[in-house]
N, C-alpha and C positions, 0 to 999 in steps of 0.2 A: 384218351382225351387230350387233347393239345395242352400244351404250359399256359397258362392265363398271358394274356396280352391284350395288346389297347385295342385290337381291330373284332375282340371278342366277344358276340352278343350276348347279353344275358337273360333268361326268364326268371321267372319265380314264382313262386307260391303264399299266399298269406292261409292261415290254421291257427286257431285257437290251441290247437294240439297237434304239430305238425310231424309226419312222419315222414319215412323217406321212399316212399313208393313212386310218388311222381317224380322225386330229384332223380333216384335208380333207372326206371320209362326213362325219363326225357333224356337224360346223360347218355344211357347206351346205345339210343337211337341215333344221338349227335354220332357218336363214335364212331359206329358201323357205318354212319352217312356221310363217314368225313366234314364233318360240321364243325366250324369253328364258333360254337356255341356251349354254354352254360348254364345250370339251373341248380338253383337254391330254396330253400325253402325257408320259412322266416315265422316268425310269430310276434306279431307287432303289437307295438304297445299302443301306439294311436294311429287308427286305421286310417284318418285323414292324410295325416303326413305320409302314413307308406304308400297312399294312392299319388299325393305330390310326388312324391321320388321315383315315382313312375315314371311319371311324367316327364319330372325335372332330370332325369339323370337318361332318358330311352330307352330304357328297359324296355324290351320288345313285346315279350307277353307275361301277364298274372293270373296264374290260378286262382280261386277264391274258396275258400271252403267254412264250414259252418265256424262261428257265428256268424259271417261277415255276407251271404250271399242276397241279404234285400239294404244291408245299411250301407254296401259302396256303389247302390244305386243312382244315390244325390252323387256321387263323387267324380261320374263319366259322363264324357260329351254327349253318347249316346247307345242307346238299345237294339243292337238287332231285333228282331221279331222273334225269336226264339226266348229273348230275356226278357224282353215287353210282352208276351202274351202270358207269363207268369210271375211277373213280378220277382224274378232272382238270377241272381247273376254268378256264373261260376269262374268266369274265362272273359280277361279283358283284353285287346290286341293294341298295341302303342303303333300309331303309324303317324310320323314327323308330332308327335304331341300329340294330338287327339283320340282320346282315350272310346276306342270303340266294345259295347259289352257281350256279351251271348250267355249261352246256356248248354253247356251238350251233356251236363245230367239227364235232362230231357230226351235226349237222343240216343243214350245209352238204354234206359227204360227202355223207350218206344223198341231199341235192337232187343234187348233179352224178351219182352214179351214175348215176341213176334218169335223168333229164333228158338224160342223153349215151346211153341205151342202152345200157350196156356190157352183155354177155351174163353171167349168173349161174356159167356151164361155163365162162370162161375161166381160166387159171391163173393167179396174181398171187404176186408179188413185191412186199413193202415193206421199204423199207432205213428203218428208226429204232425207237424204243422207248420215244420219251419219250412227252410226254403226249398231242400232236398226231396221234403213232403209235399210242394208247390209242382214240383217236375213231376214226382211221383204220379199224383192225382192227374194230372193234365195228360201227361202217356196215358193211365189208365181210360180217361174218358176218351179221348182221341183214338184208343184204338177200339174202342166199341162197347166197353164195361158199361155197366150201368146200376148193378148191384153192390154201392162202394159206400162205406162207412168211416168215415176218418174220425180213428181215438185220440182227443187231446183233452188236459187237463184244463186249458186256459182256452175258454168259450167263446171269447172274441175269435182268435185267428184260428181256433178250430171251426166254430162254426160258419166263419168268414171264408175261409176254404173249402169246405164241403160245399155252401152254397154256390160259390161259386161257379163250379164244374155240376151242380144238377143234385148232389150227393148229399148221404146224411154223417148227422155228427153226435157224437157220445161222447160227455165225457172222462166216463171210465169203461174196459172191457166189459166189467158185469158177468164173466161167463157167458160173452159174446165166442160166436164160430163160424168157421167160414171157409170157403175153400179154399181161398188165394190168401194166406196170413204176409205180410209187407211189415219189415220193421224198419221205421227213419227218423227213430231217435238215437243217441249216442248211448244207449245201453248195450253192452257188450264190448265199446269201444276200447283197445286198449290205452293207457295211459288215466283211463276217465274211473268215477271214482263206484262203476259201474261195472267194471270191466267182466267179472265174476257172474253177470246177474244174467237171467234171461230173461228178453223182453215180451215175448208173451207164454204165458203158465201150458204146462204141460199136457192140460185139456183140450185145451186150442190148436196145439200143434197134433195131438192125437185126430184131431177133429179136421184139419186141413189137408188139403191133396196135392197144394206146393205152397211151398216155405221161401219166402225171399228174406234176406238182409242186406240193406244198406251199407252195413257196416262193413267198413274194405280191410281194416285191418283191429285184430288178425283178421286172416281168408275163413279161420273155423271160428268163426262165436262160439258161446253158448246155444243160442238159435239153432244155428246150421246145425252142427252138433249133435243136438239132442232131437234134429229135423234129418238127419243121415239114419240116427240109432234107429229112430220110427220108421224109416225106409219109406221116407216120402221125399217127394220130387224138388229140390232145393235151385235156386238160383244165389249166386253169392254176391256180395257185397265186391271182390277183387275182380269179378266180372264186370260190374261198373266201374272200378276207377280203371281198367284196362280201352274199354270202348273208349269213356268221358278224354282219359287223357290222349286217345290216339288224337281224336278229332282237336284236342289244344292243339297236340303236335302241330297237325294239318293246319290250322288257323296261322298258328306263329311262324311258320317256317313257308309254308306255299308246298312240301312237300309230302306225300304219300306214301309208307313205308309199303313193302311188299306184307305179303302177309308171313312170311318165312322171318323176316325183321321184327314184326311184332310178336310172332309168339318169344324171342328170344330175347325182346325185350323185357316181355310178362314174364320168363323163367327167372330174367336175373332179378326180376323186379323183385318176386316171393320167394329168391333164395335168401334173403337178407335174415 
């Protein structure tokens, strides 16, 4: 990585619980791409200002990650169609000030779906409802689901989202089951005060024929985990923040790593 200097752009990231997977990605990618580029990751105390200093300072591009992906909505000029057709935003691009938003949570789903095979008739279950849950839902129905139950405890934006997309809403499992199990709440998450926990019961996962988590860090939840032991078909949580952050990449920079560049990005990423 080059010595810090005035001619050197910066990105970053805003997390409630920031880790260092996307600074790892984006830094090694600069490095190998000879880029005189930067990326930090930050955890802000008031999301307002850190969108000003976006702005205010050119910082090129911001990551956004949960809680922040529907509240720095009011905060940007504008939506691509990817962040306007579900209302969350993960990925902001600075160009001369105006702050443009997107989503390639979205776009990440929509790849592992598709990529893993998962069959269109199977039943699914998602446990969350925030914004990661907004992408979630949206890949699932766009790519042809129609069997989708989304668990949340707070009936407004649960049952606000389910309707949404066509879909039904509970809001507890109940010894609910299904083939496709989706977890996109922060249980499991490390740092969180959950990190120990699995997010849905060992009935469920007995009862399921692929297991996804959201959760990118660790790469092995509880979930995954105890969804490997069962020898059932797992999609993981580091598998999205790999796709999600290539395409930041691509957004912020105008460049396309090879695919030989990304997996060596992802190795240095989860040697951490």
């Amino acid at each position: 990585m080059p010595i810090l200097n005035k001619d050197m752009t910066l990105c970053i990231s805003l997390s409630a619980r920031p880790s260092n997977n996307g600074t790892r990605f984006h830094n090694h990618l600069y490095e190998q791409l000879g880029l005189n580029w930067i990326y930090k990751a930050f955890a802000p105390t008031d999301l307002a200002q850190a969108i000003a200093g976006v702005r205010g300072l050119g910082i090129r591009g911001c990551a956004v990650s949960m809680p922040y992906k529907e509240d720095v909505m009011a905060l940007v000029d504008e939506l691509d169609p990817s962040a306007k057709a579900i209302d969350s935003v993960n990925t902001i691009v600075n160009t001369d000030g105006r702050l443009l938003a997107y989503n390639t949570d979205y776009t990440a789903i929509e790849q592992l779906l598709a990529s893993n095979a998962v069959p269109t008739d199977y039943s699914v279950l998602v446990q969350g409802a925030g914004g990661m849950a907004k992408a979630t839902v949206a890949a699932l129905r766009d790519a042809g689901f129609t069997d989708v139950t989304v668990i949340a405890r707070n009936e407004d934006t649960g049952r606000a989202l389910a309707e949404q997309y066509g879909f039904q809403w509970r809001a507890t499992l109940d010894g609910g089951t299904a083939d496709l199990i989706i977890n996109v709440t922060p249980i499991g998450m490390a740092g969180g005060p959950e990190v120990d926990s699995l997010s849905f019961p060992e009935d469920a996962i007995a009862a399921a024929k692929v297991v996804f988590d959201v959760v990118a860090l660790p790469a092995e939840t509880p979930l995954i985990k105890a969804a490997r032991a069962a020898g059932k078909q797992v999609i993981t949580g580091a598998e999205v923040a790999t796709i999600q952050a290539l395409e930041q990449f691509v957004l912020y920079t105008g460049v396309r790593p090879t695919d030989e560049q990304v997996r060596a990005a992802e190795d240095f990423m989860r040697a951490q």
